[in-house]
Structures are given as C-alpha cells and as structure tokens.
C-alpha positions, 0 to 999 in steps of 0.5 A: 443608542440605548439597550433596553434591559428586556433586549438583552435576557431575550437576545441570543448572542451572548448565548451564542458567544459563549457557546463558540468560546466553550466549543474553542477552549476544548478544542485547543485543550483537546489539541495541547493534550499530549498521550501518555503512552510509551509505547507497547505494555511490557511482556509479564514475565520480562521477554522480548517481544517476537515480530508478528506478522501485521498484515497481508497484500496482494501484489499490483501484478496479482490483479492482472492475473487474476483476471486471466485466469480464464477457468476461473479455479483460482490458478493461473496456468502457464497457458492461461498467462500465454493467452491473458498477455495476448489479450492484454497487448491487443488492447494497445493500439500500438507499441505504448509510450509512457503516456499510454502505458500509465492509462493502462497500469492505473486501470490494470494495476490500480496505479502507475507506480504499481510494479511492475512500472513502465521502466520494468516493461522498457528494458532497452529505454526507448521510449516505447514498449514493445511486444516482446518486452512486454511479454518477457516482463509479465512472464518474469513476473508470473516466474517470481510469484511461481515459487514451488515452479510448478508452473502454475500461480495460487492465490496463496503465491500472490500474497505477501505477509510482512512483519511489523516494524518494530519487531524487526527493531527489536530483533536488530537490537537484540542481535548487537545493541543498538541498530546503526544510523539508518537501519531503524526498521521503522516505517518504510513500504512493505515489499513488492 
C-alpha cells in the first residue's frame, strides 16, 4: 500500500492526533500541579485569628414545624404544635415500623438520618413507634428549640450558626499548645 503524498497534507488524522495528545499533556500537567498555598494569609499586625461564624442551618425538625405553623406568622404555638402532631400521626395507617417511618422522614425531614431518627421516636425498642412516643419526642423537640421558654418557636430558634473549624483549632492551641490526639477541631458535622 502506498500513501500518495497529496493524502497526507489533506488528511485529518495527524491533525486530530496531535490535538488529542496536546489536550492529554495539560491535562496530566493541570493534575501533577500542586497549590502553593498554606493556608489563610497572616493577620498585619501578628494576632491570631478569631473564630467566625461560617455559616447557618435549619435543623430537619424545623421543616416539619414549619409546615404546622397554621397562622402562618412565622411562630409556632404550643397549640399549633398540639394540632400539626395530630395531623401528622393521622397520616400513618398504623403504628409505623422502621420501613414506614424512613418513608415519612425523607418526605417530612429530607432524610432518614435526619434527627430526629426513627431511634429518638422508639424509646422502649419495640420495632414500632407508637402515638404516645411519637408525640412525646416531637414535643421535646419543639422544648429544645424553645430557648427563651415562651412557649412559642421563632424562626430565629430553629437556626443554628456554627464556627469554622479552624478558629476552634486555633482556640484550642492557643489555650495550652498543641490540641490532643483527636481533638483537631477540624472537620466533622456540625450540630443538630
């Protein structure tokens, strides 16, 4: 078989070939290239840096009492909370079983490892979770968002705000030295 010289300057693939090879080299150089950074730039006048607040987030139980908020005016009453669990438990057939129960926290809290769990509900670990235990946990529930105990849940109650990681590490070495084996501060969830 012979290649006509013509063939050649008007064919594609070696233009295609050294496309594919140019488009391989950056990206294997693109991944070797290792960041320079170390990490946050060091405050001017040599002080430490202070924890701040990275972010906010509603708490999974905080979606269901918003939708009991029957009035609508971004407070949830005691006797709003009394009628939403009354609403809420006639939705279960029966006393749910673990299997029913996820079905309702993923449509209820976004997620069946949402907190409160199917475990928080099933205090005597029957399998099952009865009436009684369902409104007892829900009512603790809306006691712990309740924090000035007026009896009412703001919006303001059901948001959290956490710090960022690395000011609490910080505040831990700062405190006395280095942070034990264990105690980094860094990563993990924040709370429920």
């Amino acid at each position: 078989m012979t290649i006509h010289p013509r063939n050649i300057l008007t064919s594609r693939a070696p233009l295609r070939l050294s496309l594919l090879v140019l488009l391989a080299a950056t990206t294997l150089s693109a991944c070797a290239t290792k960041s320079d950074r170390r990490g946050p730039p060091p405050e001017r006048d040599g002080s430490q840096r202070q924890a701040r607040t990275s972010g906010t987030f509603l708490q999974p139980i905080s979606v269901l009492f918003t939708g009991m908020d029957i009035s609508k005016d971004t407070v949830l009453s005691r006797a709003e909370l009394t009628e939403g669990i009354e609403e809420t438990w006639s939705s279960f057939s029966r006393n749910p079983s673990a299997v029913a129960f996820s079905q309702w926290s993923v449509k209820n809290l976004g997620s069946t490892d949402a907190r409160p769990t199917f475990m928080d509900f099933d205090r005597d670990f029957n399998g099952v979770v009865t009436e009684s235990e369902f409104s007892k946990q829900l009512t603790m529930e809306f006691d712990r968002l309740d924090k000035n105990k007026d009896g009412r849940v703001e919006r303001s109650e059901m948001v959290v705000a956490f710090a960022a990681p690395q000011g609490q590490r910080k505040k831990k070495e700062n405190a006395g030295g280095k942070p034990k084996r264990g105690q980094g501060g860094g990563g993990g969830r924040p709370p429920r």
